[in-house]
PADRENKE-26597 format. One record per residue: x, y, z of N, C-alpha, C in turn; residue number from 1. Coordinates in Angstrom, 1 decimal. Example, Ala and Ser with C-alpha at 12.3 -4.5 7.8 and 13.67 -1.06 7.14 Angstrom:
BEGIN
13.2;-5.7;7.8;12.3;-4.5;7.8;13.2;-3.3;7.8;1
12.8;-2.2;7.1;13.7;-1.1;7.1;12.9;0.0;7.9;2
END
This chain:
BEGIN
-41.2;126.9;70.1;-42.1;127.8;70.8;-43.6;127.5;70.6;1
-43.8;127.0;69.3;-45.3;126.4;68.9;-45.7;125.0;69.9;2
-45.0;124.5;70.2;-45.4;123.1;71.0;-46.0;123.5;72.4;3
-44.9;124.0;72.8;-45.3;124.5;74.1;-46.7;125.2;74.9;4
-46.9;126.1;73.4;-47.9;126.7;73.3;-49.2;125.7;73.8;5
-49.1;125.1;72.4;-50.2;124.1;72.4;-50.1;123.0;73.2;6
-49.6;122.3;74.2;-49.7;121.9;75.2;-50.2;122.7;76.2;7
-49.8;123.6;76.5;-50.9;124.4;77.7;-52.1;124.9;77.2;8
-52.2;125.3;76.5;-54.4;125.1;75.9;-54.5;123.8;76.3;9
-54.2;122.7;75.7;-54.5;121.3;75.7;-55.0;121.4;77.6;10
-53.9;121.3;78.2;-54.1;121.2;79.6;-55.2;122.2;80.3;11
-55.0;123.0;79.8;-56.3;123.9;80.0;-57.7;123.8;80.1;12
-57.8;123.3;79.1;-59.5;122.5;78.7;-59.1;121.1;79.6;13
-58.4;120.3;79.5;-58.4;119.4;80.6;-59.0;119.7;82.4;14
-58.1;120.8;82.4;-59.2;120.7;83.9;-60.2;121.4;83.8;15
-60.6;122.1;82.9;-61.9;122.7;82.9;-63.0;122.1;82.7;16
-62.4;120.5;82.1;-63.6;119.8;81.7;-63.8;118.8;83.3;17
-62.4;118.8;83.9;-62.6;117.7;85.2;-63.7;118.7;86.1;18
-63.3;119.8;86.1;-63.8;120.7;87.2;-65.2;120.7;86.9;19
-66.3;120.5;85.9;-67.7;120.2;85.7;-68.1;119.1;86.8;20
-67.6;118.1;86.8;-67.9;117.1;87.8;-67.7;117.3;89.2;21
-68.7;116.8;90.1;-69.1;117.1;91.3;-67.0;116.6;91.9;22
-66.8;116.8;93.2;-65.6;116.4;93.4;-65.9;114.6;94.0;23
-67.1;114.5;94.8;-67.8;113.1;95.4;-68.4;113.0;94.5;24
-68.4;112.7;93.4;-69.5;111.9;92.1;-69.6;110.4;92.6;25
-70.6;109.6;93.3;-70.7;108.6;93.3;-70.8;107.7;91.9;26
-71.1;108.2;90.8;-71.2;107.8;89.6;-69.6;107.2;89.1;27
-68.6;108.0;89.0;-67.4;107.6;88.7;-66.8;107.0;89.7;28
-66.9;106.9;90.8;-66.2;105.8;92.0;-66.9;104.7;91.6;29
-68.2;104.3;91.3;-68.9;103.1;91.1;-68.6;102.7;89.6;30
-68.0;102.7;88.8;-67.7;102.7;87.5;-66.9;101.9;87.6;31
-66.9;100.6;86.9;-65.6;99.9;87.0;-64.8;99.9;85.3;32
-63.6;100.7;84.9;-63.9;100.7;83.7;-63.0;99.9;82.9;33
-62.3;98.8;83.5;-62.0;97.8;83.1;-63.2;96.8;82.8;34
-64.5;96.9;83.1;-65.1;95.8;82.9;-65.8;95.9;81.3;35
-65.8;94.3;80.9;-66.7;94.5;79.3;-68.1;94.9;79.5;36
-68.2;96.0;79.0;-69.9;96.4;78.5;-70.9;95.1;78.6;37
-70.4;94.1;77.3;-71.1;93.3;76.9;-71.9;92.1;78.0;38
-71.1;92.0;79.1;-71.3;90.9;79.9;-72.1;91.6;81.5;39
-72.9;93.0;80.9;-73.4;93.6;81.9;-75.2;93.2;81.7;40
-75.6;92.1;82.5;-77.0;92.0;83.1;-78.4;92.9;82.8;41
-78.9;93.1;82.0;-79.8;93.6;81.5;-81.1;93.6;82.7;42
-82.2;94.3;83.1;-83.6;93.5;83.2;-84.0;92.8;82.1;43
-84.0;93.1;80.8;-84.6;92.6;80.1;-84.2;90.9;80.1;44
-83.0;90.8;80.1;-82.3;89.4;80.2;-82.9;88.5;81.5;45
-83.4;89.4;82.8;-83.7;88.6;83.7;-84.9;88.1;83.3;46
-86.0;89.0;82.8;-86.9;88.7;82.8;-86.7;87.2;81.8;47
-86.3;87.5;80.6;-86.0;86.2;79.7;-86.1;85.3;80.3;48
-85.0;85.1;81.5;-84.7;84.0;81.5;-85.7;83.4;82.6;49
-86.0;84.1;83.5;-87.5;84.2;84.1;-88.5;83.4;83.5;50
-88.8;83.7;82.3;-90.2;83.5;81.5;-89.5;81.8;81.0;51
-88.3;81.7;80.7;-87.7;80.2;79.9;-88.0;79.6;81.0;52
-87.5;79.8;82.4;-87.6;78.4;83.7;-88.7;78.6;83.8;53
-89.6;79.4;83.8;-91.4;79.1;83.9;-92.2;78.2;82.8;54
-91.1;78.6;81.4;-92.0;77.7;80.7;-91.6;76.2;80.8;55
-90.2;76.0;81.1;-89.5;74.8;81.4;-90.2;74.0;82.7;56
-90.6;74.7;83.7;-91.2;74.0;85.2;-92.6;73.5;84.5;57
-94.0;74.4;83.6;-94.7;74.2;83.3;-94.8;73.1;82.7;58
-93.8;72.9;81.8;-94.0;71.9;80.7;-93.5;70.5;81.8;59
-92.5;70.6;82.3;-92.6;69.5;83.2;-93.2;69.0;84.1;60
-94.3;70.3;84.6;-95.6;69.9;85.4;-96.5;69.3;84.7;61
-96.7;69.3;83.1;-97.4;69.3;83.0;-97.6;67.8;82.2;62
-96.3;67.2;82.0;-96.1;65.4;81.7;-95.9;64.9;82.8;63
-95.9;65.5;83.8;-96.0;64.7;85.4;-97.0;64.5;85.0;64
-97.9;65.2;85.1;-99.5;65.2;85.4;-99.9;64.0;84.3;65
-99.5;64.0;83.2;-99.8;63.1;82.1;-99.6;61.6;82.4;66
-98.3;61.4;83.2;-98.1;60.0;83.3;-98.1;59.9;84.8;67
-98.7;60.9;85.5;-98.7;60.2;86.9;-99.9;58.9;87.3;68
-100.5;58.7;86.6;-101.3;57.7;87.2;-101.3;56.5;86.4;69
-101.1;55.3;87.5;-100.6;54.1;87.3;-101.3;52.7;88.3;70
-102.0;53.4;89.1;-102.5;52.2;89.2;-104.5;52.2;88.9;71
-104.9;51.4;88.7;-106.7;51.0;88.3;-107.5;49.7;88.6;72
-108.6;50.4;88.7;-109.4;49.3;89.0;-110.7;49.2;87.7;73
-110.8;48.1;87.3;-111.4;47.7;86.0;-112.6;47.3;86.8;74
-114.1;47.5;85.9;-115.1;46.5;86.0;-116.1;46.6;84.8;75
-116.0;45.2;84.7;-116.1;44.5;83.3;-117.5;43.6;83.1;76
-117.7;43.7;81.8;-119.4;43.3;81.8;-118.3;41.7;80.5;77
-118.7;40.9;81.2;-118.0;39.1;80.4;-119.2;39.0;79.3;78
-118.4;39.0;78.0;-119.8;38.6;76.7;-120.1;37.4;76.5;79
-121.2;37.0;76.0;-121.4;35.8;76.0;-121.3;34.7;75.6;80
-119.9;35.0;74.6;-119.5;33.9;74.1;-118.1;33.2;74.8;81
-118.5;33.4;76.2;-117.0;33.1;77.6;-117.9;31.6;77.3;82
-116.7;30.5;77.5;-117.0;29.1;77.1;-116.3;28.3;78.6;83
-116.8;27.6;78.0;-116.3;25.8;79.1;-116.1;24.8;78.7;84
-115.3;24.3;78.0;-115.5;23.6;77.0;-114.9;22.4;77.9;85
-114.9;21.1;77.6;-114.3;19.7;78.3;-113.2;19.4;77.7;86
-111.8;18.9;78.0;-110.8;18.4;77.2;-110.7;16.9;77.4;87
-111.3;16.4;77.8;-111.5;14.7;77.6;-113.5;14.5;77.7;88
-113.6;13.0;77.0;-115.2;12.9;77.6;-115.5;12.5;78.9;89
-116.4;13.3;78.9;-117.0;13.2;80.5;-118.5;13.1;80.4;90
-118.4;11.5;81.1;-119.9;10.9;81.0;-120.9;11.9;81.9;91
-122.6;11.7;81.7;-122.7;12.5;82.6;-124.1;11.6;83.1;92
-124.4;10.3;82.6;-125.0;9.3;82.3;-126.6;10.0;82.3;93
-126.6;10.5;81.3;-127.8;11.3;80.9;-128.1;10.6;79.0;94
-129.5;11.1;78.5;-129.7;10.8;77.5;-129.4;12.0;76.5;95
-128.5;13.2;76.8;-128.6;13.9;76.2;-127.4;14.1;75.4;96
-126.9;14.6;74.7;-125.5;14.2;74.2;-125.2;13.1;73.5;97
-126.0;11.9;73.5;-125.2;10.8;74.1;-124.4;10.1;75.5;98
-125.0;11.1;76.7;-124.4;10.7;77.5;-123.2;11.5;77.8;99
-122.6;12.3;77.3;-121.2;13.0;77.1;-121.4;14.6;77.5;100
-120.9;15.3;78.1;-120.7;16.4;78.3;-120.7;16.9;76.6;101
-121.3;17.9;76.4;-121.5;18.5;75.2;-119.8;19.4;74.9;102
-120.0;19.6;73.5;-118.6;20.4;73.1;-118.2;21.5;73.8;103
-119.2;22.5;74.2;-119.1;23.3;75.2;-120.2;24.0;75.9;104
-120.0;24.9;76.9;-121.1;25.1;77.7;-120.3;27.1;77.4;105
-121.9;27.9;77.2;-121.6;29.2;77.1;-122.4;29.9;77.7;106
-121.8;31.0;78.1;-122.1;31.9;79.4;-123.1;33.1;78.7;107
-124.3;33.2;79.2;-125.5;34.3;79.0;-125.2;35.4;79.8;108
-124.5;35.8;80.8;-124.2;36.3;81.3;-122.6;36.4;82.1;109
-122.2;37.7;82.5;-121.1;37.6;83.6;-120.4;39.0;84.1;110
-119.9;39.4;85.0;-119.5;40.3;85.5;-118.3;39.8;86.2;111
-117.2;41.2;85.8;-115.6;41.1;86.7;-115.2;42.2;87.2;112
-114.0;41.9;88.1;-114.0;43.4;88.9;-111.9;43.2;89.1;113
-111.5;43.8;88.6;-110.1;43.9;88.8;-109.3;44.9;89.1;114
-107.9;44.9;89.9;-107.5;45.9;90.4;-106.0;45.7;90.2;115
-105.3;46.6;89.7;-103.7;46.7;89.5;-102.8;47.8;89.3;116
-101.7;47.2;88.7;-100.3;48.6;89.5;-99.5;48.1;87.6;117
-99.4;49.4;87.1;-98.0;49.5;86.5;-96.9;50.1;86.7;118
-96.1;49.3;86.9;-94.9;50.1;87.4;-93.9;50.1;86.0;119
-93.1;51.5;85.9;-92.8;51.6;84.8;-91.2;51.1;84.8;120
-90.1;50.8;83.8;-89.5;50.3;84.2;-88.2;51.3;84.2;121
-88.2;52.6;83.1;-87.7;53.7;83.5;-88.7;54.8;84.0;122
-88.0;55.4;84.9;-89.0;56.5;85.6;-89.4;57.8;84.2;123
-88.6;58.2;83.7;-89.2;59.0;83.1;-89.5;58.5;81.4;124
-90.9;58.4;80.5;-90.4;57.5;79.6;-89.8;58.2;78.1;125
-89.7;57.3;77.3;-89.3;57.4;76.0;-89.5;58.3;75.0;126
-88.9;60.0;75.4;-89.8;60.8;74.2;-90.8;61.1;75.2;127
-91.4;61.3;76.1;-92.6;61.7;76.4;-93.8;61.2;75.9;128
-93.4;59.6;75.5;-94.6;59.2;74.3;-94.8;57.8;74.2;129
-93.3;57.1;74.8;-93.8;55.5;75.1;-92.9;54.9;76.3;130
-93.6;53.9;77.1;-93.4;53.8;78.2;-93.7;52.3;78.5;131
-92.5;51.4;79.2;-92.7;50.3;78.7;-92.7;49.8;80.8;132
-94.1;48.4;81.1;-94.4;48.6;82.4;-94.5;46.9;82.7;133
-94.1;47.0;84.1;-94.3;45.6;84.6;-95.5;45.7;85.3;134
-96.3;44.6;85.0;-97.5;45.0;85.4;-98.2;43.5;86.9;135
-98.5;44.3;87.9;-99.2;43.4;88.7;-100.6;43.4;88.9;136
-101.0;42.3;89.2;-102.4;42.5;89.4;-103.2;41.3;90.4;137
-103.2;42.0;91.3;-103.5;40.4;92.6;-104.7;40.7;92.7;138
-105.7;40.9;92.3;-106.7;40.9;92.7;-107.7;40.9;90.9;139
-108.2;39.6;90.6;-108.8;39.6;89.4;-110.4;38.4;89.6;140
-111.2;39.2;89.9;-112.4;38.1;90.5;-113.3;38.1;88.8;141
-113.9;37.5;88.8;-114.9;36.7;87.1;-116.3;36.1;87.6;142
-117.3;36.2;87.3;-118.2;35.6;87.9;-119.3;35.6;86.2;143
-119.8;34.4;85.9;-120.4;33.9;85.1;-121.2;32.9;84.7;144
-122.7;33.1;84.5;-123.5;31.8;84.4;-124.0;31.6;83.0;145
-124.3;30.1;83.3;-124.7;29.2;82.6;-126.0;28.6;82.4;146
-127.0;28.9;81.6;-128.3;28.3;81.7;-128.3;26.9;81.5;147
-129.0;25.9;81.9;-129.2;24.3;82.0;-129.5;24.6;80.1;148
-128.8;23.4;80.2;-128.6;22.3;78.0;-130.2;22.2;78.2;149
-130.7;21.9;76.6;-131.6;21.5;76.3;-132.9;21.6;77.2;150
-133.3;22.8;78.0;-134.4;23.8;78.2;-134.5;22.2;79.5;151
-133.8;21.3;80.2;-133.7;21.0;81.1;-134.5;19.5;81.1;152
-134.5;19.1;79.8;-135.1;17.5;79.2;-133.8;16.9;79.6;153
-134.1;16.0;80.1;-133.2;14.7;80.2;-131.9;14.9;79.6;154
-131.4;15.7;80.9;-129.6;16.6;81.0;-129.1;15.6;81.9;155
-130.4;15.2;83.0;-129.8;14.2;84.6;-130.7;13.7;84.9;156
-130.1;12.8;85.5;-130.9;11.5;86.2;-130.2;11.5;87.5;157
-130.2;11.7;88.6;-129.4;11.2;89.5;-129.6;10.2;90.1;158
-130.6;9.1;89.2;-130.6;7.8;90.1;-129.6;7.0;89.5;159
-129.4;7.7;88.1;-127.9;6.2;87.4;-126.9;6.7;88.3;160
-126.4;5.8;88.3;-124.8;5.1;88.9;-124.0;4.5;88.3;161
-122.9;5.2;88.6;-121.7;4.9;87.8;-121.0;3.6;88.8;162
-119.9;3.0;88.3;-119.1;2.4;89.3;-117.7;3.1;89.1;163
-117.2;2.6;90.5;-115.6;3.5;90.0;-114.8;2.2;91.1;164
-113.7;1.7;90.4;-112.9;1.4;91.7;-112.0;2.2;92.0;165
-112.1;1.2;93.6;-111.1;2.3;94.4;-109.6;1.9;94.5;166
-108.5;2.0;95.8;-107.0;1.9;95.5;-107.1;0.6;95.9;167
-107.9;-0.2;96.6;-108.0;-1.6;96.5;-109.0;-2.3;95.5;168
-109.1;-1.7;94.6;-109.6;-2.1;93.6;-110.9;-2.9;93.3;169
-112.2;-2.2;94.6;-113.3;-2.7;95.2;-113.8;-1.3;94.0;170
-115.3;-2.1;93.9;-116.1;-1.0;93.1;-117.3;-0.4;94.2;171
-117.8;1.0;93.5;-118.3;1.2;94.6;-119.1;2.9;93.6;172
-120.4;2.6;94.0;-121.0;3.6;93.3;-121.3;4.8;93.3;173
-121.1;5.8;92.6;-121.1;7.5;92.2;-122.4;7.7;92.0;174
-123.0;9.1;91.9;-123.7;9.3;90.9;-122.7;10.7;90.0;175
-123.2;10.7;89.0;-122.6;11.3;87.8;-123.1;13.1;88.5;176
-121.8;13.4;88.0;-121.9;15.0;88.3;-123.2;15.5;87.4;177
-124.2;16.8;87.8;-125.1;16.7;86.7;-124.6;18.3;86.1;178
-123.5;17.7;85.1;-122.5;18.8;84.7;-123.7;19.4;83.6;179
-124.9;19.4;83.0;-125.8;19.8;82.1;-127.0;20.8;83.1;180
-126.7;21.0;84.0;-127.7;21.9;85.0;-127.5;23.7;85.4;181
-128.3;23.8;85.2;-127.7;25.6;85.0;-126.5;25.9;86.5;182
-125.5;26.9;85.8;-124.5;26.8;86.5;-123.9;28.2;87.1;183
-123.2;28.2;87.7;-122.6;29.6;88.3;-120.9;29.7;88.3;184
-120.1;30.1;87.8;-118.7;29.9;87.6;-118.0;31.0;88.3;185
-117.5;31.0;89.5;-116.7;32.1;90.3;-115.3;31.3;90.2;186
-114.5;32.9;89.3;-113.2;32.7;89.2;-112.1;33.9;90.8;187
-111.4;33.3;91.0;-109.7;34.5;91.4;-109.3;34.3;91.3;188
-108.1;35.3;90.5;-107.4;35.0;90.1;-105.7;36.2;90.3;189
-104.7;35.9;90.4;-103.4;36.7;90.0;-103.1;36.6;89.0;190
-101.9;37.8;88.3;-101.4;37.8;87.5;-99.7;38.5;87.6;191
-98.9;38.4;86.7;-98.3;39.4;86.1;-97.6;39.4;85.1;192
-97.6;40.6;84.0;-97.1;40.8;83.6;-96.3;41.9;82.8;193
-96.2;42.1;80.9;-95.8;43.3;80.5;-97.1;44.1;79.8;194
-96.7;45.6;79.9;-97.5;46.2;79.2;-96.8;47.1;78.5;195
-97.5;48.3;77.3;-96.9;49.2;76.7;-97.7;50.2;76.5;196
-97.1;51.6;77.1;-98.1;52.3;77.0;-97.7;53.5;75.8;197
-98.7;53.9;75.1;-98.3;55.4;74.2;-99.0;56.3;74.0;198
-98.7;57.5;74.4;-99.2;58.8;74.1;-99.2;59.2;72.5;199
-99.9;58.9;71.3;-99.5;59.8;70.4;-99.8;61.1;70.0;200
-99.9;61.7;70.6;-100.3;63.2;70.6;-99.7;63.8;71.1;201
-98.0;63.9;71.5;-97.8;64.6;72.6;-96.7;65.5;71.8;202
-97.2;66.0;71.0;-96.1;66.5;70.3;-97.3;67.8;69.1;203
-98.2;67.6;69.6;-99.4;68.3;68.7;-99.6;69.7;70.5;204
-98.9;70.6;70.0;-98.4;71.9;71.0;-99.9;72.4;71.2;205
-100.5;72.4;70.1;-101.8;73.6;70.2;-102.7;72.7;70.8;206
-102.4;71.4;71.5;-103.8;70.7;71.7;-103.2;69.7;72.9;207
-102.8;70.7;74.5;-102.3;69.7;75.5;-103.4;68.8;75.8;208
-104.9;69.2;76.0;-105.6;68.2;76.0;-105.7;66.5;75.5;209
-105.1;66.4;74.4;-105.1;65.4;73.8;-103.6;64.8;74.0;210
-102.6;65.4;74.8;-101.7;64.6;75.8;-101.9;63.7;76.4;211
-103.1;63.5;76.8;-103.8;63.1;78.3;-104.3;61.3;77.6;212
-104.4;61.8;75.9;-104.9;60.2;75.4;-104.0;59.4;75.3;213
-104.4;57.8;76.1;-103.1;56.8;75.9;-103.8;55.4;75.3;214
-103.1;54.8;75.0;-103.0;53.4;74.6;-102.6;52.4;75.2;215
-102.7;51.6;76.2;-102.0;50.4;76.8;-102.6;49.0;76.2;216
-101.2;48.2;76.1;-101.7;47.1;75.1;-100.8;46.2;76.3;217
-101.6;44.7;76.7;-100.2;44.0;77.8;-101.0;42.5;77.8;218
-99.8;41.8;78.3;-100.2;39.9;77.9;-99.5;40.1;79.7;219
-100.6;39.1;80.0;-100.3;38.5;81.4;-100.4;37.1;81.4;220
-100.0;36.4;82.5;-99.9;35.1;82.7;-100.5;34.9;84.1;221
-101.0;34.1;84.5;-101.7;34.0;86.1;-101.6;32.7;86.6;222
-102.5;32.6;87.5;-103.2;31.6;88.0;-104.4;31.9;88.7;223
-105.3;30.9;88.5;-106.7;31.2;89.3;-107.1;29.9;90.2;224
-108.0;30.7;91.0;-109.2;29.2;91.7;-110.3;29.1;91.3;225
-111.6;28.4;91.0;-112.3;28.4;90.4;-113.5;27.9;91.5;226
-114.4;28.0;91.5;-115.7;27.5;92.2;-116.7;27.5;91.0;227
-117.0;26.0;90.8;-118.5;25.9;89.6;-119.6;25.4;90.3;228
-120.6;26.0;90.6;-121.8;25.8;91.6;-122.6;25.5;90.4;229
-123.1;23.8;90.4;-124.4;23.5;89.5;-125.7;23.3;90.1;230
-126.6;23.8;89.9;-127.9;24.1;90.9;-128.7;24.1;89.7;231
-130.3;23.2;90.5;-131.2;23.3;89.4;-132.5;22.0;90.1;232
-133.6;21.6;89.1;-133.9;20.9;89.8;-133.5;19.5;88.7;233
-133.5;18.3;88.9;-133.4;17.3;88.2;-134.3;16.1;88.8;234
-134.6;15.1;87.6;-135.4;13.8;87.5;-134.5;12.9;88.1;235
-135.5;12.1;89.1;-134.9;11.0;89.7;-136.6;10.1;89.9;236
-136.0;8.7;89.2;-136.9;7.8;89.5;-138.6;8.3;88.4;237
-137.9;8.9;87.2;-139.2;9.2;86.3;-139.5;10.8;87.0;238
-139.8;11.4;87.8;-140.0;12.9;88.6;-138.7;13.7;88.8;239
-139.3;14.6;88.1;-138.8;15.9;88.4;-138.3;16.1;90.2;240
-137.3;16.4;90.6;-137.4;16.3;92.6;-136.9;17.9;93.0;241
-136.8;18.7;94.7;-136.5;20.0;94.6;-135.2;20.0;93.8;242
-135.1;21.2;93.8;-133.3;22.3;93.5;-132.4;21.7;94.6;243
-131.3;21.5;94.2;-130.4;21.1;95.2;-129.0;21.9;94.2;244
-127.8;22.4;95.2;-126.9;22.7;94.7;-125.6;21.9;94.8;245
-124.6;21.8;93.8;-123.8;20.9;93.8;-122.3;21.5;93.7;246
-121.3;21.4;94.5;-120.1;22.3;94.4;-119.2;21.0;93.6;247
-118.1;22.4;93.0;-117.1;21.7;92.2;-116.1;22.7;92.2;248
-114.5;22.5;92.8;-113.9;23.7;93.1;-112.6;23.0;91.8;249
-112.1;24.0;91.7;-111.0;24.0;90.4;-109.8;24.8;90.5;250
-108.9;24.8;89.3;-107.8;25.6;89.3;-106.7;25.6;87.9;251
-105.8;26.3;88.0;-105.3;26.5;86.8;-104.7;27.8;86.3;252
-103.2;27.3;85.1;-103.2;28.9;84.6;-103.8;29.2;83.9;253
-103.6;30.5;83.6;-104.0;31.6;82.6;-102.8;32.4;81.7;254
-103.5;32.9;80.4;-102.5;33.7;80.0;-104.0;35.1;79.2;255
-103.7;36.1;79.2;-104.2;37.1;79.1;-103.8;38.4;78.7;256
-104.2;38.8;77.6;-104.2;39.9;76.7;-105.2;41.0;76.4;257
-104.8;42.2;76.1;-106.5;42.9;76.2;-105.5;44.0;75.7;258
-106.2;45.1;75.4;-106.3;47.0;75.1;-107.3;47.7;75.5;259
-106.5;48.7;76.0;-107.3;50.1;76.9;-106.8;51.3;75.9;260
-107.9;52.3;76.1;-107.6;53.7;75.7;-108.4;54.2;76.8;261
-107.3;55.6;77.4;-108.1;56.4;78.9;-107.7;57.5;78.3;262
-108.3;58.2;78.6;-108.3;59.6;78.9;-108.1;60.6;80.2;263
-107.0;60.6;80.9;-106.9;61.4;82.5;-107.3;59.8;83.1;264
-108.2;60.3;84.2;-108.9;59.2;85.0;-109.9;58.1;84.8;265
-110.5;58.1;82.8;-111.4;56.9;83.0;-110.6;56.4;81.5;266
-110.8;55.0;81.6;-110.5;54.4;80.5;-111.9;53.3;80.0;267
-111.6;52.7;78.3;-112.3;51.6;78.2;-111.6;50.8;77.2;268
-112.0;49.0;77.8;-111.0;47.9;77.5;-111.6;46.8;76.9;269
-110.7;45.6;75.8;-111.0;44.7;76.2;-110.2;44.0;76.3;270
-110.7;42.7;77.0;-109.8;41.9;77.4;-110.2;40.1;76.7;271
-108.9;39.1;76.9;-109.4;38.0;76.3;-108.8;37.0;77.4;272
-109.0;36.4;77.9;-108.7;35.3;78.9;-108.9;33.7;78.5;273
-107.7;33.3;79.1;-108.0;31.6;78.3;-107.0;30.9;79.3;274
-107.1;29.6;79.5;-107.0;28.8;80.1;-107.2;27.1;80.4;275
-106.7;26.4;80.8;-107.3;24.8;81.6;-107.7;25.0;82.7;276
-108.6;24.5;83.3;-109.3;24.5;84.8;-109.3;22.6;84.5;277
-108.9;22.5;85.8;-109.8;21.1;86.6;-109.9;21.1;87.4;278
-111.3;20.2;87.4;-112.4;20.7;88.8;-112.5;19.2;89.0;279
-112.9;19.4;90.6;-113.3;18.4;91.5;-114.4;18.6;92.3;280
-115.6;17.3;92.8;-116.3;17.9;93.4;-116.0;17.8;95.0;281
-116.6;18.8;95.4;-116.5;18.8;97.1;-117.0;17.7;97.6;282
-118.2;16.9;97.2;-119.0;16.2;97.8;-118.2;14.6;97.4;283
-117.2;14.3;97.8;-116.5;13.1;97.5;-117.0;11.9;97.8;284
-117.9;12.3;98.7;-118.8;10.8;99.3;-119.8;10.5;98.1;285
-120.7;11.4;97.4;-121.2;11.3;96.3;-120.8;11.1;95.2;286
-119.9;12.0;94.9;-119.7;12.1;93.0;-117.8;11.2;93.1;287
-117.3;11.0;94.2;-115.7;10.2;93.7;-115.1;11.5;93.6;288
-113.6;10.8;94.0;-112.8;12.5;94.0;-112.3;12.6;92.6;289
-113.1;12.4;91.6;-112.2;12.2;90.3;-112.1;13.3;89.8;290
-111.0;14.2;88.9;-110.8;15.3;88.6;-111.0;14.7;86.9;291
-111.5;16.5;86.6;-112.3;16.7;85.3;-111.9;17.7;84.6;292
-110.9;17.8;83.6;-110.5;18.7;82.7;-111.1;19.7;81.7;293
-111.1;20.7;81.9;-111.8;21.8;80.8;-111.0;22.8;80.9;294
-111.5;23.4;79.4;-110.9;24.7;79.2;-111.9;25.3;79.2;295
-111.2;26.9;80.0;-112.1;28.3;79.9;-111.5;29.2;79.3;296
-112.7;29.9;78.5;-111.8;31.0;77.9;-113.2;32.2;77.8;297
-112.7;33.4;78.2;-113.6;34.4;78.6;-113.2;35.7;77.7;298
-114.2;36.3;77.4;-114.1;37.6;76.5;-114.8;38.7;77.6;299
-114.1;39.8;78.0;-114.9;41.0;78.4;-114.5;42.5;77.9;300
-115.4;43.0;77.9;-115.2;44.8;78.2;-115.3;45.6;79.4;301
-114.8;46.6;79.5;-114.5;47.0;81.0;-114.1;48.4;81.3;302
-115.0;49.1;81.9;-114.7;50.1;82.0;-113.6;50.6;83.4;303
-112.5;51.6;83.1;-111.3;51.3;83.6;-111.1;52.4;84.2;304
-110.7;52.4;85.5;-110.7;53.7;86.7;-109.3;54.2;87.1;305
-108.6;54.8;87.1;-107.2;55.5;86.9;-106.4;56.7;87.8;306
-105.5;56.3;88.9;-105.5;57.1;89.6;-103.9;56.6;89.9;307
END
């Protein structure tokens, strides 16, 4: 008789408690109550993850920005110790020397202007920090002079004459190039090669600024043309006679090394260039088509433009 009892109380409070609730509760139809709590979407979680892909997009805008620029144009002040030195003797039938092209001839001046492309060889690089590039560079122009040997005392004569034979083995007279006369040396030249570039700072969070500092260090190999214009006046017949200019065009490789540090859009460099040139003169009816061996080797600095 006790059970009974107490099951109909039980049921009793049962509907009295359903009957509080509206009979349309959109609240309990929208209820799914099989589902886990735990895997229910927060705002707070959107926002989260909101704020993570913003800082994620930023930070990757913001090493784009770091390595996007790859190609530059250099221009460069040549120091004065760029040489010309001879690799065999070369008479110049003068009294100065001995007669002999001197050990070398060095540049008081010179100016270069160059333009190129690194292309990297993986697109995104190493760490965010090193970055290894094939480097081209077709367009490398050099210009540098030469004041006349010995303040311009008896460097040339152009009345001595050489003899030379020819392929029929008839002699027949030169005058001597007057390789001792102040000079003008226009180089162009190509190149390509490797370079390496490094960010060390990219990992210093409180200071993106100094992201932006790099290091590129790179060895090229070329080829150039050369134009050596010697102009001046010289002694003929005991007198001094006018300026006359004398061409001598050349050629030859190169190999070439240097380091830059930029910052965003400007950098500054140096570089070291070296090489054989042999030159010939244009004026074959005068000087003999005989070709003339030297080495050039050029030192510059260069301020470096980056885009």
């Amino acid at each position: 008789m006790k059970k009974p009892i107490t099951f109909s109380l039980c049921y009793l409070f049962a509907l009295s408690a359903f009957a509080q609730q509206p009979v349309g509760d959109s609240r309990l139809k929208n209820i799914d109550w099989s589902e886990d709590s735990t895997k229910i979407v927060s705002v707070e979680d959107i926002i989260d993850t909101q704020c993570e892909l913003t800082s994620r997009n930023l930070t990757s805008s913001h090493y784009t920005n770091v390595w996007k620029r790859n190609k530059y144009f250099n221009l460069g002040y040549v120091l004065n110790n760029s040489e010309l030195s001879p690799k065999e003797d070369i008479p110049t039938g003068a009294d100065y020397n001995n007669g002999f092209v001197p050990g070398k001839y060095s540049s008081n001046w010179g100016i270069s202007m160059q333009r190129g492309t690194n292309i990297p060889f993986v697109k995104k690089p190493i760490a965010n920090t090193l970055r290894i590039n094939f480097d081209i560079m077709p367009f490398d122009l050099h210009v540098a002079h030469f004041t006349r040997e010995n303040d311009g005392r008896d460097i040339y004569n152009s009345a001595v004459i050489k003899e030379t034979a020819n392929k029929d083995n008839n002699y027949k007279g030169y005058k001597y190039i007057p390789w001792n006369l102040e000079k003008y040396k226009l180089d162009y030249g190509i190149r390509l090669g490797l370079s390496l570039t490094v960010t060390p700072f990219n990992y210093i969070h409180s200071a993106p600024g100094l992201h932006h500092l790099k290091f590129n260090t790179y060895f090229h190999a070329g080829y150039r043309l050369s134009m050596l214009i010697i102009t001046g006046k010289h002694i003929e017949d005991g007198q001094e006679v006018k300026e006359s200019a004398e061409l001598n065009w050349g050629h030859g490789l190169t190999t070439n090394w240097g380091i830059v540090a930029s910052w965003k859009g400007i950098g500054f460099g140096y570089e070291r260039t070296g090489g054989p040139l042999q030159y010939k003169p244009i004026l074959t009816n005068d000087y003999s088509g005989a070709s003339y061996k030297f080495k050039a080797i050029s030192n510059r600095i260069y301020l470096q433009f980056l885009w």
